[in-house]
C-alpha positions in Angstrom: 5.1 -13.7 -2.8 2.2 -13.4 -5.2 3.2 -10.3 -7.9 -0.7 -9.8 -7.7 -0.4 -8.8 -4.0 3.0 -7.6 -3.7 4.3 -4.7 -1.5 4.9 -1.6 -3.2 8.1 0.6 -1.4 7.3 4.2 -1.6 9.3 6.8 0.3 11.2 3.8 2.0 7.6 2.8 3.2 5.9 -0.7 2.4 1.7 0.0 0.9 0.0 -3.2 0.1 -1.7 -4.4 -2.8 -3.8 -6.6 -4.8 -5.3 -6.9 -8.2 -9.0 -7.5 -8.4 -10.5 -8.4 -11.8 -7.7 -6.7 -13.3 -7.3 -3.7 -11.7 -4.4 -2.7 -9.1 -6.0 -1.9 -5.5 -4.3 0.1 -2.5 -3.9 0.1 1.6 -5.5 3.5 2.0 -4.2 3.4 5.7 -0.8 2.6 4.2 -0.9 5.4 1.7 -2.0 7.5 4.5 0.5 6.6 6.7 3.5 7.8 4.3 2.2 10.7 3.1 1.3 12.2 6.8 4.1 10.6 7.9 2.0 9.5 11.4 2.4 6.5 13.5 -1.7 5.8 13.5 -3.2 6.9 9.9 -6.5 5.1 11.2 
């Protein structure tokens, strides 16, 4: 896997990621999802 779109673990939880003209960008839904802790962030 790419380290410019690697998963980041967080609480035991996988968020995706990428880098985009040097800057670090994150799955809101996946950030969403492990701080509310809920089976559909959408």
């Amino acid at each position: 896997m790419d380290s410019d779109k690697a998963l980041v673990v967080f609480q035991g939880k996988q968020i995706r990621r990428e880098v985009y003209n040097n800057e670090w960008y994150f799955s809101v839904v996946d950030v969403v999802k492990v701080l509310t802790d809920s089976p559909t962030p959408r």
